[in-house]
N, C-alpha and C positions, 0 to 999 in steps of 0.2 A: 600121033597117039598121045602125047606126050604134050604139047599144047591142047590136044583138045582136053588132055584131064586136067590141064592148067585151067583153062576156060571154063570146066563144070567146078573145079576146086573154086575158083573166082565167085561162081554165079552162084555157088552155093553158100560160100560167106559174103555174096553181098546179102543175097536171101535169109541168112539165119542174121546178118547185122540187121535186115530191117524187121525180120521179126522179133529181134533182141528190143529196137528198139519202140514198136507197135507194142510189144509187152511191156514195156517200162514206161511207155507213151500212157496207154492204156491203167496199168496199175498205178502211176502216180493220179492221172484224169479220174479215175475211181474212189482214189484216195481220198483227194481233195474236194469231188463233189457229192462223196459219203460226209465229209466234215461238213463239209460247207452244207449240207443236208440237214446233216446234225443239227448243226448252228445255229442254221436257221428254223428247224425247228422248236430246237430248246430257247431260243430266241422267243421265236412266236409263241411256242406253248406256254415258255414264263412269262411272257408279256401278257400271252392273252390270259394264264390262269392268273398270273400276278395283279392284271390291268382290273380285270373284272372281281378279284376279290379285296385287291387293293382300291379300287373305286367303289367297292362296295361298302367295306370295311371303312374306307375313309368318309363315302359321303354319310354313313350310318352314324360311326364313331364323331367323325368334325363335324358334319352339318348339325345334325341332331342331336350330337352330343352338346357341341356347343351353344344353338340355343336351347337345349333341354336345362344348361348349368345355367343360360342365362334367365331362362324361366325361374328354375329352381332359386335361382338368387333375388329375384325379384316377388318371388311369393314369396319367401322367406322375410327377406325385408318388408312386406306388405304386412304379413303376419305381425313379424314385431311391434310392425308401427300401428297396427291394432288393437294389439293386445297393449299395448301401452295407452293407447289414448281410453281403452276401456277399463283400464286399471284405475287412470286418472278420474277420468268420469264417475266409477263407483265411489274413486275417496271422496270425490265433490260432494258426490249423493248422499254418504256416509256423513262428512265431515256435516252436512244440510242437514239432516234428520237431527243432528243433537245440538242444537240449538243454545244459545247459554239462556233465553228467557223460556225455555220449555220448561214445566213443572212439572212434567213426567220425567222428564231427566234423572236417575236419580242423584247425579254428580251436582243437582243442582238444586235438591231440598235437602235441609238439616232439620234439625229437632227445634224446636222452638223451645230460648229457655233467659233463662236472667243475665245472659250474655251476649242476646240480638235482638231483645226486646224492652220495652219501657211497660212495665206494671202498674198498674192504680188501682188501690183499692179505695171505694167509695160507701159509704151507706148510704141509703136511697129510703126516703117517707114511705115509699109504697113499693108492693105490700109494707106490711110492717115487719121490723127486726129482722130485715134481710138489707144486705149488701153486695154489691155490683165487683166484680174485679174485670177489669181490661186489659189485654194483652194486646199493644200494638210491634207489627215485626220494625225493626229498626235498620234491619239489615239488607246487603243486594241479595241474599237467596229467597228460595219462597223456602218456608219452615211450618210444620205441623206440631198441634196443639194437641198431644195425645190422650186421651181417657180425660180424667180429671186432675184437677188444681190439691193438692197434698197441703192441708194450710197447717200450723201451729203457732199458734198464740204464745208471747213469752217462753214457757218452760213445760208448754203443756205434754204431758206424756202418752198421751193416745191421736189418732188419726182420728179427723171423720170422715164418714163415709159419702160414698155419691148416690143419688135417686137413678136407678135404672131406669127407671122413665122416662130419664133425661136422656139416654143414649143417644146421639146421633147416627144417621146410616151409615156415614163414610168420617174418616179423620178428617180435624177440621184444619187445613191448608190455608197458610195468610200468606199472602205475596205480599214484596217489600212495601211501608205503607199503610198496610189493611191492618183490622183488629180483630181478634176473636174475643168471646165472651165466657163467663160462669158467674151464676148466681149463689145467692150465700144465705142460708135460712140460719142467725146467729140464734135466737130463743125462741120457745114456744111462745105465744103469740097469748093463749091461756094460762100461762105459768105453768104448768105441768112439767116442765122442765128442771133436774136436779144439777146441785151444784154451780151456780152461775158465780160468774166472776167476770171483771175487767181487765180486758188485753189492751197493753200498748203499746206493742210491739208485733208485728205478722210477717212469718215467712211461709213465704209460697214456694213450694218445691214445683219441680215437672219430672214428670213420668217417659221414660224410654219407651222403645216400640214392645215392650211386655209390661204388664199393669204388676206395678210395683219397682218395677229397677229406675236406674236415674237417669233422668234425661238433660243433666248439666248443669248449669252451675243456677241456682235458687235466687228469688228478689225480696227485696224487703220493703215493700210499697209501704207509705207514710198513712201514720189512723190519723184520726182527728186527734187535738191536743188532751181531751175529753179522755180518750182509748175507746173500744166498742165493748159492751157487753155482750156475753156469749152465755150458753150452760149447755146440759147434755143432747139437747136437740139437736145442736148442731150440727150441719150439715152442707152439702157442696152440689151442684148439676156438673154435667161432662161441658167439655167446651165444645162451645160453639161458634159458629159458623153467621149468624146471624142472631141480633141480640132480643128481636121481636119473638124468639122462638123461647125464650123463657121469660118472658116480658110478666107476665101472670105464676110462673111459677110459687 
């Protein structure tokens, strides 16, 4: 009796040792391929959400991104070098259009006056008791011959006046060189004229771009040794541009 309860006490802790150890066999095996489950799938899952957004995210960001910068850097630099050679070009263009023998420039006409020109006053047979004055420019700009020639004789204290008649259409422009013209009606022609006297002395003034202000500095063109007679007739045309245009005057 006594062995055989030895014999079930035996079989029954080899029984509970091997389901001690079926249970601990078991819960570690479980354990570890719950981990290794885990593992692998947090493995996988990170890899695949990681692989696919990090491949996404990279080929977006690197690929595209980088040649999107290198796009962006070479339109950029294209742009500049654009805009540069069209800046250049316009000054070309710019700097072309102004010309130094342009005469519309206006950096490139002055007034025309006893300071860039050579004056002659001459008396002329015909008509009669009239006299020629010539203005040639002397100078490298072109220069304008405004309204009329302002003459006085030694000390005389009045101005005479111009023949509206005479006006030209446009100011008359001499480029360096060229001459402009004004004619000189010294006395009536009938005597009709008061107060006559002999000048031997003439200064010719110039007129600024308003009739009457100065147009710089005055000449004193040489008479004959004789002097010219003058009296109240006297009188002036506007200058001109061509001398056949008061030829008859």
């Amino acid at each position: 009796m006594r062995t055989r309860r030895t014999h079930l006490l035996a079989v029954t802790g080899v029984a509970l040792a091997a389901l001690a150890l079926t249970a601990c066999g078991g819960g570690t095996g479980t354990r570890d391929e719950g981990a290794a489950k885990t593992s692998s799938t947090a493995t996988t899952g990170g890899k695949g959400t990681a692989v696919p957004a990090s491949g996404k995210s990279t080929g977006s960001g690197s690929t595209s991104g980088s040649p999107g910068s290198a796009k962006g850097s070479s339109t950029s630099s294209g742009s500049g070098s654009a805009g540069s050679s069209g800046s250049s070009s316009s000054g070309s263009s710019s700097s072309g259009s102004g010309g130094s023998s342009d005469p519309t420039d206006p950096k490139n006409r002055v007034l025309c006056n006893g300071s860039n020109t050579k004056v002659t006053a001459q008396p002329v047979s015909r008509p009669l008791n009239h006299m020629l004055i010539t203005v040639k420019n002397t100078g490298s700009k072109y220069c304008d011959l405004t309204y009329f020639p302002v003459l006085r004789f030694d000390e005389m204290q009045w101005v005479p006046q111009a023949d509206e008649q005479t006006h030209p259409q446009a100011v008359t422009t001499l480029a360096p060189g060229e001459s402009g013209y004004a004619a000189v009606l010294l006395s009536a022609a009938d005597g009709s004229g008061e107060g006559g006297m002999t000048g031997h002395k003439l200064t010719v003034g110039f007129q600024g771009k308003t009739p009457n202000s100065s147009g710089g500095a005055s000449a004193t063109p040489a008479l004959p040794a004789k002097g010219v007679y003058y009296d109240s007739s006297l009188k002036v045309t506007y200058w001109q541009q061509n001398l056949d245009d008061i030829a008859g005057w």
